[in-house]
PAZAGU-815560 format. One line per field, with one value per residue (C-alpha): residue number from 1; chain; x, y, z. Coordinates in steps of 0.05 Angstrom, whole numbers. Example, Ala and Ser with C-alpha at 12.3 -4.5 7.8 and 13.67 -1.06 7.14 Angstrom:
BEGIN
k	c(1:2)
c	c(A:A)
east	c(246:273)
north	c(-90:-21)
up	c(156:143)
//
This chain:
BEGIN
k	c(1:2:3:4:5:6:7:8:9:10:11:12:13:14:15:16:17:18:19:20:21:22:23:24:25:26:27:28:29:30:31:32:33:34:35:36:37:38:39:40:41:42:43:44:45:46:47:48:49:50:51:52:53:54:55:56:57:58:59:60:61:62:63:64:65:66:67:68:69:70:71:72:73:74:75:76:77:78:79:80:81:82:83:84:85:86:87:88:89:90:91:92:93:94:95:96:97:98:99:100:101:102:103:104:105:106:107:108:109:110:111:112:113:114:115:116:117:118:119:120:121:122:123:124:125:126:127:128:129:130:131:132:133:134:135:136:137:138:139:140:141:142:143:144:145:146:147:148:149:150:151:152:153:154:155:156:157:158:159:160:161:162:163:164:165:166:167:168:169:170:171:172:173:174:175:176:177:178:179:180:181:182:183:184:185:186:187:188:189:190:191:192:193:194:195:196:197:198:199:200:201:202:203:204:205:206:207:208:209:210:211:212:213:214:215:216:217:218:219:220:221:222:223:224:225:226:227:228:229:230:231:232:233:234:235:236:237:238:239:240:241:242:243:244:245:246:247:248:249:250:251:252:253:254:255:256:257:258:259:260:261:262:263:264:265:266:267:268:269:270:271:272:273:274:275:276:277:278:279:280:281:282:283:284:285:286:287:288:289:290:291:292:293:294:295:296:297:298:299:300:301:302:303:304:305:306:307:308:309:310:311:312:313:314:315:316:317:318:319:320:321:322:323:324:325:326:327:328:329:330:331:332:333:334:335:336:337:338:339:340:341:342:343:344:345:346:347:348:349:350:351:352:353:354:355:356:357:358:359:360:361:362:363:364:365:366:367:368:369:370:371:372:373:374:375:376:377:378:379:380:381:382:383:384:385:386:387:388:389:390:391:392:393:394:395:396:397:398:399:400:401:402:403:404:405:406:407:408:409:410:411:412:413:414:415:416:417:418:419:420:421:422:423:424:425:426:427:428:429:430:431:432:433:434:435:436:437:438:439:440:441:442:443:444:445:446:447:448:449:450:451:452:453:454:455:456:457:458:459:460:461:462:463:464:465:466:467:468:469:470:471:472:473:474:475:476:477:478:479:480:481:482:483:484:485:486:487:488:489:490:491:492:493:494:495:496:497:498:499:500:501:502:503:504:505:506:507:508:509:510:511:512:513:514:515:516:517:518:519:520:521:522:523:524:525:526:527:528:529:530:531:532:533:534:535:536:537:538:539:540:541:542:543:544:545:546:547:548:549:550:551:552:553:554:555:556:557:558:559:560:561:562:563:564:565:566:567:568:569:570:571:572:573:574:575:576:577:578:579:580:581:582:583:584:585:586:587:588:589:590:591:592:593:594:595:596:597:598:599:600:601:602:603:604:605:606:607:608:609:610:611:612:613:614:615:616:617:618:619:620:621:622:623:624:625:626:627:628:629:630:631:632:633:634:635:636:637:638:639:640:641:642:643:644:645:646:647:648:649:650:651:652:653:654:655:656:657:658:659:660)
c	c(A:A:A:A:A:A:A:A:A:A:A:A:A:A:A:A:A:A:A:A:A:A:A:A:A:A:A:A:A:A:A:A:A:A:A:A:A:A:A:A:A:A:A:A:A:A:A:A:A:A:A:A:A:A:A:A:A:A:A:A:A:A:A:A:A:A:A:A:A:A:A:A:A:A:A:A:A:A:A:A:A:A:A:A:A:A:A:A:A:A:A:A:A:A:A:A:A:A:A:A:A:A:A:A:A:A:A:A:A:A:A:A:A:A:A:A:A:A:A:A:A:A:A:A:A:A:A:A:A:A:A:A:A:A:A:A:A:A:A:A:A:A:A:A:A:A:A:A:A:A:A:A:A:A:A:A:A:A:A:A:A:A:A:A:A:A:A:A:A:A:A:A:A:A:A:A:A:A:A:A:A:A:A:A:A:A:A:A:A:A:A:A:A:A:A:A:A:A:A:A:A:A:A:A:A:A:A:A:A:A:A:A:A:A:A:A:A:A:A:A:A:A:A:A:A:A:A:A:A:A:A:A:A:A:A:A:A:A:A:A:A:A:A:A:A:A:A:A:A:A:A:A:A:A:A:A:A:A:A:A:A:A:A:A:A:A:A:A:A:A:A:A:A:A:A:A:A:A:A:A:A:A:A:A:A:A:A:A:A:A:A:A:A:A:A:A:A:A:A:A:A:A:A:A:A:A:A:A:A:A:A:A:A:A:A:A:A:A:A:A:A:A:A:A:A:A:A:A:A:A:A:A:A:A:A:A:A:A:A:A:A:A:A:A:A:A:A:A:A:A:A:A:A:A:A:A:A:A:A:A:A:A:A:A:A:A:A:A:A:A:A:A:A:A:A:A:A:A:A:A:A:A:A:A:A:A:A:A:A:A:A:A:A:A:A:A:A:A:A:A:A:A:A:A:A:A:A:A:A:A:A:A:A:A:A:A:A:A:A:A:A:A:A:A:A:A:A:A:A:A:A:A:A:A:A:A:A:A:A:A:A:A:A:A:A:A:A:A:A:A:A:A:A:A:A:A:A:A:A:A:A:A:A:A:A:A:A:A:A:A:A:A:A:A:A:A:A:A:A:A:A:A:A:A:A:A:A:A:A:A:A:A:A:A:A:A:A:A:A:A:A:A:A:A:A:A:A:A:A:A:A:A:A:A:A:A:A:A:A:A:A:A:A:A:A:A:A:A:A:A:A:A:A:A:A:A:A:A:A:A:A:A:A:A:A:A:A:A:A:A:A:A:A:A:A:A:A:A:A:A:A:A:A:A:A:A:A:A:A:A:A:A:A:A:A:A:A:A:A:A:A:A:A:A:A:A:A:A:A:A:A:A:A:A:A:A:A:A:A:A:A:A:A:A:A:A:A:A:A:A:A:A:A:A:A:A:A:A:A:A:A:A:A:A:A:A:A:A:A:A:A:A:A:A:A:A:A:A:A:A:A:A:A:A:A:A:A:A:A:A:A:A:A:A:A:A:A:A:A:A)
east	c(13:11:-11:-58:-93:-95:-119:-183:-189:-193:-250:-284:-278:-300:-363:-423:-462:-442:-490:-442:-364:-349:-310:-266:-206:-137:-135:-89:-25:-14:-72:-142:-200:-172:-208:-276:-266:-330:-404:-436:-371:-365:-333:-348:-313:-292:-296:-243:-280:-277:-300:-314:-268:-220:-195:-232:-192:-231:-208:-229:-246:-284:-340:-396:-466:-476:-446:-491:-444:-457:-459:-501:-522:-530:-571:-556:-543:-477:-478:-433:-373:-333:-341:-297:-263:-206:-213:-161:-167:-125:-66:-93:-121:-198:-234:-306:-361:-382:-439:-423:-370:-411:-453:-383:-364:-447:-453:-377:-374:-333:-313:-306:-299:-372:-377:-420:-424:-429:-435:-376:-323:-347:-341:-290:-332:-274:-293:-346:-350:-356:-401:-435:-436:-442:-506:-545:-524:-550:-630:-588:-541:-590:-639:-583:-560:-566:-598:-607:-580:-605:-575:-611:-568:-540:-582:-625:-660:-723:-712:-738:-810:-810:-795:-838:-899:-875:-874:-930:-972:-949:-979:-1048:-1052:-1033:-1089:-1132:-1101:-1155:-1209:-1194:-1142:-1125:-1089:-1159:-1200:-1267:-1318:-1384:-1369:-1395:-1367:-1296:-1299:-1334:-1272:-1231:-1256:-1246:-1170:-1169:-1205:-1154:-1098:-1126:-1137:-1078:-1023:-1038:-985:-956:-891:-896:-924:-868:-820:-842:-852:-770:-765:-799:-761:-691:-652:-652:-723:-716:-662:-674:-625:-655:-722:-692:-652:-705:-754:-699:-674:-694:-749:-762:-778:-718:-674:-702:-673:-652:-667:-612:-621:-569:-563:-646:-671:-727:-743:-768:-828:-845:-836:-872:-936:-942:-934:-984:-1032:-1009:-1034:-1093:-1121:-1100:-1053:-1018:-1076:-1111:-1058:-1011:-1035:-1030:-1017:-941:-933:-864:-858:-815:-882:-895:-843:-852:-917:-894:-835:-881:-921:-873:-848:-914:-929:-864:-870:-932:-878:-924:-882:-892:-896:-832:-873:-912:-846:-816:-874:-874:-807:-803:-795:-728:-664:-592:-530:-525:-578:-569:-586:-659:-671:-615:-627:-690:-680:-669:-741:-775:-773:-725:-771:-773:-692:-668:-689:-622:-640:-649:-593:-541:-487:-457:-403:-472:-497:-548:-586:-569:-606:-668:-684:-668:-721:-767:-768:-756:-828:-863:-847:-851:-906:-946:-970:-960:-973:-893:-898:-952:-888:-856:-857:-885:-857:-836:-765:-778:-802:-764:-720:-660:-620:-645:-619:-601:-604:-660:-722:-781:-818:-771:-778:-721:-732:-681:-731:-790:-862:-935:-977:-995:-1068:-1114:-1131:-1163:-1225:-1196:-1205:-1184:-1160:-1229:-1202:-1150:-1078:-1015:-986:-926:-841:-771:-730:-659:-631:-678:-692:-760:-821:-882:-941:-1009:-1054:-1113:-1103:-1171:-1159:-1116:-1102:-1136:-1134:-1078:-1078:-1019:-963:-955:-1020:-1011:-1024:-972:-975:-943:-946:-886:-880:-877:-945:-974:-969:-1014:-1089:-1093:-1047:-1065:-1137:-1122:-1071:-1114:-1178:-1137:-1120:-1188:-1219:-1167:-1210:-1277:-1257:-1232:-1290:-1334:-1314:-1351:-1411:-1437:-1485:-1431:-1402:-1357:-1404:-1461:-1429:-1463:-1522:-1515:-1466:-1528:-1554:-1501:-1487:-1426:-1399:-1415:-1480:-1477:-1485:-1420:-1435:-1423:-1372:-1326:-1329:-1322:-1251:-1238:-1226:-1210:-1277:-1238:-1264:-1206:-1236:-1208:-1284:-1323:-1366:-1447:-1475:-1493:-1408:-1424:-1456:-1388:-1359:-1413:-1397:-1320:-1343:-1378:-1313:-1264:-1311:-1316:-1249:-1232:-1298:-1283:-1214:-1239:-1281:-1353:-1383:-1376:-1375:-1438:-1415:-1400:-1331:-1322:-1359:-1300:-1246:-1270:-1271:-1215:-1163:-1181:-1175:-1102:-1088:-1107:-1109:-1047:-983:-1025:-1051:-1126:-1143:-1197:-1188:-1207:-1265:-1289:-1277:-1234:-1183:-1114:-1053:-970:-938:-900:-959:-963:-1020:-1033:-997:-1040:-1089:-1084:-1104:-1061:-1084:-1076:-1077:-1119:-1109:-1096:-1034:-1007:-953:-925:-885:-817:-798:-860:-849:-917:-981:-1026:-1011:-1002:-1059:-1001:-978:-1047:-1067:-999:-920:-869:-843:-874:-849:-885:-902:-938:-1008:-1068:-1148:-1192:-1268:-1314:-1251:-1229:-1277:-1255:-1298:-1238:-1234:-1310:-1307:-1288:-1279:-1221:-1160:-1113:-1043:-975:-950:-867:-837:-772)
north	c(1462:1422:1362:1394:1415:1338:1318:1371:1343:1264:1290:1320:1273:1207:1245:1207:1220:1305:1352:1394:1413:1427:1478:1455:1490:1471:1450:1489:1451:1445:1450:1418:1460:1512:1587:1586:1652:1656:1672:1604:1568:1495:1434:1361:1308:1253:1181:1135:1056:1008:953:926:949:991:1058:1115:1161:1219:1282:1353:1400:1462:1474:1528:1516:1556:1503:1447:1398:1326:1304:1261:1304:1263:1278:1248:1264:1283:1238:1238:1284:1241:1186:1197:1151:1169:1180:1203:1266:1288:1250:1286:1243:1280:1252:1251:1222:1148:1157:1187:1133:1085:1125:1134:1052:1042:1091:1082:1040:985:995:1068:1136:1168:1235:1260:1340:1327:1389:1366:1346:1400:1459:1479:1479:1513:1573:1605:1661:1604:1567:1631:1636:1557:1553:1607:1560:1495:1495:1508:1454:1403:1419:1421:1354:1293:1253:1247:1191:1202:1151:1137:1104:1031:973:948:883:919:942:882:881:956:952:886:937:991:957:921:981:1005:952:958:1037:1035:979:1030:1097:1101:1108:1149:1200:1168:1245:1276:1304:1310:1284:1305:1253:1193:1152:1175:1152:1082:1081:1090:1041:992:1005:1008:942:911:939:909:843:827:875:881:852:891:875:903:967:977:955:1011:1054:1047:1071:1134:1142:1149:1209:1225:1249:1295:1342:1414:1413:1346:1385:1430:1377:1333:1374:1405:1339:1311:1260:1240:1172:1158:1179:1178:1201:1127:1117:1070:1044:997:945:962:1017:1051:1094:1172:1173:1101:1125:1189:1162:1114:1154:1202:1145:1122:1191:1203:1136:1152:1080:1101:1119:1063:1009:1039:1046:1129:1187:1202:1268:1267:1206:1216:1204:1276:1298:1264:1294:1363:1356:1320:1391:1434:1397:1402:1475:1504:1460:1514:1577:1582:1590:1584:1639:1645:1631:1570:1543:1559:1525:1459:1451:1469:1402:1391:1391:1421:1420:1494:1529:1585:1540:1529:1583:1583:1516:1542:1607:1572:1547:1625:1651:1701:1758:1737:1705:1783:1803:1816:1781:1719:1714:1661:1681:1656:1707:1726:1702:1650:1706:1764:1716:1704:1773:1815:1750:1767:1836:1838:1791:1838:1903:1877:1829:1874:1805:1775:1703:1695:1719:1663:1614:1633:1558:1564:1495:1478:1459:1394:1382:1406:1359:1420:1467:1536:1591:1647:1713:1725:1775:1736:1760:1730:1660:1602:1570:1509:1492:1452:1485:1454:1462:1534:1550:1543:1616:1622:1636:1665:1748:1763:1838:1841:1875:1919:1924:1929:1982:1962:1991:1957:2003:1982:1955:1897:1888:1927:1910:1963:1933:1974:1926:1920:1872:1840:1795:1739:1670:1654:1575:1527:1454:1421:1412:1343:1333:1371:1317:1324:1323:1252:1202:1171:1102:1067:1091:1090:1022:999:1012:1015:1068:1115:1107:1121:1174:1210:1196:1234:1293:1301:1292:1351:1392:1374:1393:1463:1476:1455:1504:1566:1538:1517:1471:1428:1365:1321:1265:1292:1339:1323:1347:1400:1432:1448:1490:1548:1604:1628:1689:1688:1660:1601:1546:1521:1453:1482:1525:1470:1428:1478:1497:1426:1424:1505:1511:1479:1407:1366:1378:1447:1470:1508:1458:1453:1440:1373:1360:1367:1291:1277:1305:1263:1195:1217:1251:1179:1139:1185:1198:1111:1104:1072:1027:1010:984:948:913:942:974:960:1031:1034:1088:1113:1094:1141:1199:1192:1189:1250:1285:1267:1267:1343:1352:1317:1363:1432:1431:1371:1406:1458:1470:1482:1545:1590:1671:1721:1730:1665:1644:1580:1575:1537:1566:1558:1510:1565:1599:1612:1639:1729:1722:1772:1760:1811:1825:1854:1904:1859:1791:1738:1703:1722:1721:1712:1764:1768:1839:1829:1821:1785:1703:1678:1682:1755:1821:1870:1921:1977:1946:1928:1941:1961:1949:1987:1919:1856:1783:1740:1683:1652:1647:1623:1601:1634:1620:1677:1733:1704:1739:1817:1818:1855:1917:1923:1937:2011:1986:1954:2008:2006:2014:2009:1946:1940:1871:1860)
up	c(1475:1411:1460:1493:1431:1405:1466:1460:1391:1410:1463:1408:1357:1400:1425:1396:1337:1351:1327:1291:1302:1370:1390:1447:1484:1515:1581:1634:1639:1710:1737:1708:1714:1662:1669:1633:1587:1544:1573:1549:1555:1601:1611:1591:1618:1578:1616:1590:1575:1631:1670:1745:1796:1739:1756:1731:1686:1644:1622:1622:1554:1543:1497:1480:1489:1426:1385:1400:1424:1442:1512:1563:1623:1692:1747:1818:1895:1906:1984:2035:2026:2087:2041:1986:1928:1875:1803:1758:1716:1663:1705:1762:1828:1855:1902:1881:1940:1933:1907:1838:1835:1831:1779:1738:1744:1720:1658:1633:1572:1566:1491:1478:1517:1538:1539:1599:1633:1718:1760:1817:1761:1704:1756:1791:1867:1893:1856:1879:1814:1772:1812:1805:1726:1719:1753:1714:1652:1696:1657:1589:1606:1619:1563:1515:1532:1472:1531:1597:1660:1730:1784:1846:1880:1890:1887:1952:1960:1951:1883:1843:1876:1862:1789:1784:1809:1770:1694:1720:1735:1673:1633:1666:1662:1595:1573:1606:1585:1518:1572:1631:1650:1709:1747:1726:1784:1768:1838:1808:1747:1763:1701:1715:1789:1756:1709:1766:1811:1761:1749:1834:1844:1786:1826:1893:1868:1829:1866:1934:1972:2023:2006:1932:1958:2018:1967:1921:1985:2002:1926:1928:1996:1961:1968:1894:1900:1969:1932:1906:1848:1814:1806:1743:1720:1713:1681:1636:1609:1541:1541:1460:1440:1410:1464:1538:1593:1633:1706:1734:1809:1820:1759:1745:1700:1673:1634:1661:1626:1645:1718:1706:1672:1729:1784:1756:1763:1830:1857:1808:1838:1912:1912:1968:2012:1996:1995:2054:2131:2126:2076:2059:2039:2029:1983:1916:1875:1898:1873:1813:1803:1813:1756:1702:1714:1708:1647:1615:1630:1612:1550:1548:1566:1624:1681:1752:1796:1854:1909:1878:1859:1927:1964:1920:1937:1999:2032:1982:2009:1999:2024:2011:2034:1985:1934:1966:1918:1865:1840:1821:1780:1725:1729:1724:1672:1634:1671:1737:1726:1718:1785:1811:1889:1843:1804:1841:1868:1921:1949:1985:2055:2058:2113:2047:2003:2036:2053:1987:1962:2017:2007:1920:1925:1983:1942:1877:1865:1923:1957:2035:2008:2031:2106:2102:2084:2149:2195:2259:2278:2347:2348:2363:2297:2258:2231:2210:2252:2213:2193:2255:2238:2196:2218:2234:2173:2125:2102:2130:2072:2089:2143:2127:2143:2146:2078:2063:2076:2017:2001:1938:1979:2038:2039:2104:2087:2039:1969:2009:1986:2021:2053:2068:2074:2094:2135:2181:2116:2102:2185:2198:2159:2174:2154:2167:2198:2246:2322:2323:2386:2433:2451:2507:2503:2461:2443:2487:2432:2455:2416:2354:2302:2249:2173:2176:2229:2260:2217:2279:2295:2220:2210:2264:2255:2336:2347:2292:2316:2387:2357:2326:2381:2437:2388:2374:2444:2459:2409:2438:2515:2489:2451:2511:2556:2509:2542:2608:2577:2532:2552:2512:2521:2489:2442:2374:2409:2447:2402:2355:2416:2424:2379:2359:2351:2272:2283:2263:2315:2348:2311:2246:2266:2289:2239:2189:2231:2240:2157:2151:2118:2050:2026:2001:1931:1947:1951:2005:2048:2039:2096:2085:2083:2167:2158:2145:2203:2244:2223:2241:2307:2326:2308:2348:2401:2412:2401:2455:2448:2382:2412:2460:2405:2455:2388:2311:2271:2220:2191:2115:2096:2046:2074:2138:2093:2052:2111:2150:2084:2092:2163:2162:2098:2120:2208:2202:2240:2270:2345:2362:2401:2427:2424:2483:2442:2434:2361:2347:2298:2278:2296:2279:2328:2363:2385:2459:2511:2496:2422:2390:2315:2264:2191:2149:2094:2029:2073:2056:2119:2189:2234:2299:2317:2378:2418:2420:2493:2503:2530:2538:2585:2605:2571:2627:2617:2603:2545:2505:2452:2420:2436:2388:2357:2337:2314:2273:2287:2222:2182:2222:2207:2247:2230:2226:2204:2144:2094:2104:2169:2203:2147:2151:2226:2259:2328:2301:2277:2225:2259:2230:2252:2259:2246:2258)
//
């Protein structure tokens, strides 16, 4: 025991420049994760000095969070677990995966010990009630860290054009910093879009090369940035002057706020639009973005809601599904923390966890803006297995969706609540809600344009033109068949001539579906935003002549971009349809031929639901309007019922509508 105890002194007495006296425990003889006793109690692992190819050895001691002690806290992706090397701990051999080997042989010091807290080696992952209590600690671990390392990875050949572009953007934003904010959104002012164009034309003329920008495109693209858990410890790591938290990629670094400030103005400026071939939605700068907010508002003690939380991160990834939503408790709040389907623990089932979330928000909060996070992807898209099990009302949220519809001006239910209970244990969701009408036509799936095109197809001009040309043709021969006097050919003009169902003509109306009636500004459309929709309608319309090289487009750049960038943000991912009833709308990829529209009471959008046994085409006459159980299928735009037309309307019934 007596050398136990010296050894737990030598760990605390090499730790650098400690904060106070740290209060550190014996480690288990024979075995070296020793029982964490105390509620704020963890481990910090001690990594011996070292160089090159030299063994790893560290040790294992305890220590309260309450005493301030001194530790780095790093932040990485655990990789491959069927790639595994050695270390040795406290004379013990662990494997650890490659990956944070390589982070160990980097960060150890080849003079003195370095004290540093890592999830795999500070927690026992064999035990899943400390996992359990560990992970509640994880935003107190990171924030009380002395500083912070995150390692992206080994080095690729990439890496020095990437860092060249990144210090070099640095340089130029920060000579322009005093002037502009370059993440600031404002399209009425005309000097901040002068400002900005000046930065962008500096940018184009002195860093254009493709090769920086793919270089710095393969960056963003590392798996560091695509992981749930890096999100908290990112934001939760400390970021003074005098010690920042160190981005290592290979032998290259930089610092986090470096990266931040620049990526910020990478996507204030639209870089990546401009300078790449197609938008990337799921580029690290994203994700970036979305920490440096976080950061900033709960430096505010403003935090985020669970659903906007769940959203931004819902394209991150984890090996644990469970942690899709544990890794981010930490991120809430002490208010929304204490709500007992949130707090981690993982002797539950990953099905368990997502519907006591589902149903704590539904009940709780009194909102359906989470059945509209159920994915209506097609299988075939979806790049994950899912998880089986779960009622179709409750949120898979290890699968990856399409972007929620904007619905700040979206009333679909008018100013009606919901009316809503869970019966079966968590497996039937009654939901009063009024059927307004049916598919009658869908958009082919092979056509749904997604949110991001295939590489191989986004870096030729061609392709994406004749891409996005067929897609859009597909639109325009659905829409003609509401009228006997439209033909795709003539379209523009014609279109002006039929009314639809709202009144409007069926011009107006489709392009105000085409963009979900939301301007990317995140505005409603005037209608002089339908001139933009014109000078689109001409290029997609020709493209085949414009291939061909037959006809040169004359049209406003900007105005088709402005247009389009919201048509790939809003209807990307989606397929095009035509109701019973005549009104157009987007709809979840699953969607088939008689899925049924309703409103819920407290909606803001529509949805498509579907009757349990039903498999696609005609409803029998028997069955309609009503069947005894319903699935749902997702959230969908339908123009002309988005604005509480459906609750203003006694043909239509309120009904109790059972999802299971």
């Amino acid at each position: 025991m007596t050398e136990q105890m010296d050894r737990a002194v030598r760990l605390s007495t090499t730790m650098v420049e400690p904060r106070r006296d740290v209060v550190l425990y014996p480690l288990k003889a024979n075995n070296p994760y020793y029982k964490l006793k105390q509620s704020r109690e963890i481990r910090l692992l001690r990594v011996e000095p070292g160089t090159g190819s030299d063994l790893i050895t560290c040790s294992l001691g305890h220590a309260s969070l309450s005493d301030s002690p001194s530790y780095e806290a790093l932040s990485y992706v655990w990789g491959s677990t069927e790639d595994l090397k050695e270390v040795c701990c406290d004379g013990y051999s662990i494997s650890v995966t490659r990956n944070l080997h390589e982070a160990l042989q980097l960060f150890r010091l080849p003079n003195r010990s370095r004290i540093l807290w890592i999830d795999a080696l500070c927690i026992n992952q064999a035990d899943d009630m400390e996992k359990t209590i560990q992970v509640r600690l994880m935003g107190d671990i990171y924030k009380c860290a002395r500083s912070g390392l995150i390692w992206l990875g080994n080095a690729m050949e990439s890496d020095k054009l990437a860092l060249y572009l990144l210090e070099s953007l640095y340089a130029l934003f920060q000579r322009c910093a005093g002037h502009i904010d370059m993440n600031e959104a404002r399209p009425d002012d005309e000097d901040l879009r002068y400002a900005k164009g000046k930065v962008t034309d500096a940018v184009r003329r002195d860093y254009a090369s493709p090769g920086l920008w793919s270089a710095l495109n393969k960056f963003y693209r590392r798996a560091w940035f695509s992981r749930v858990w890096v999100i908290q410890e990112a934001v939760y790591l400390p970021n003074c002057a005098s010690q920042p938290t160190i981005v290592a990629f290979g032998p290259h670094t930089i610092t986090w706020n470096k990266l931040a400030f620049v990526t910020q103005g990478i996507i204030g400026l639209g870089l990546f639009d401009r300078l790449q071939s197609s938008h990337l939605p799921d580029l690290g700068h994203n994700t970036v973005s979305m920490m440096e907010h976080m950061r900033y508002t709960l430096r505010k003690s403003n935090f985020p809601s669970l659903l906007a939380i769940l959203d931004s991160t819902r394209e991150s990834r984890a090996t644990d599904p469970r942690d899709k939503i544990f890794a981010l408790v930490g991120l809430l709040g002490v208010k929304t923390a204490d709500i007992p389907s949130l707090d981690p623990d993982y002797t539950k089932s990953v099905s368990q966890v997502y519907t006591e979330v589902a149903i704590e928000t539904l009940l709780r909060f009194k909102t359906l803006r989470i059945l509209q996070a159920v994915s209506g992807k097609l299988p075939q898209y979806c790049c994950d297995g899912g998880i089986s099990g779960l009622p179709s009302w409750v949120t898979d949220w290890s699968r990856t969706s399409n972007r929620n519809l904007e619905t700040w001006h979206f009333r679909a239910a008018g100013e009606e609540e919901p009316d809503l209970q869970v019966r079966d244990s968590g497996k039937i969701l009654i939901i009063q809600g009024k059927i307004i009408d049916r598919i009658k036509n869908l958009m082919e799936h092979e056509k749904i344009v997604q949110n991001e095109i295939d590489p191989g197809v986004s870096s030729d001009y061609t392709a994406v033109l004749r891409y996005k040309g067929t897609w859009y043709q597909s639109c325009i021969q659905m829409v003609s068949t509401l009228s006997k006097i439209l033909t795709t050919g003539e379209f523009s003009t014609r279109s002006q001539l039929v009314s639809y169902p709202t009144g409007e003509c069926l011009q107006e109306a489709f392009w105000r579906t085409l963009i979900c009636n939301t301007t990317i500004q995140r505005k409603k459309p005037t209608k002089e935003y339908g001139k933009h929709w014109l000078a689109l309608h001409h290029i997609y319309s020709q493209f085949q002549k414009l291939l061909d090289g037959q006809q040169r487009s004359q049209q406003p750049v900007l105005d088709v971009i402005d247009f389009e960038h919201a048509m790939d943000t809003f209807a990307g991912g989606r397929r095009f349809c035509i109701t019973e009833n005549g009104y157009m709308g987007w709809v979840p990829q699953r969607t088939q031929f008689g899925d049924i529209i309703c409103v819920f009471k407290g909606g803001e959008v529509p949805f498509i639901i579907r009757p349990a046994f039903f498999k696609g085409g005609r409803l029998p006459f028997l069955i309609r309007p009503t069947a005894k159980y319903y699935e749902l299928i997702g959230e969908c735009y339908l123009h002309g019922w988005m604005e509480g037309q459906a609750m203003d309307r006694d043909c239509f019934k309120l009904v109790d509508i059972m999802l299971r």
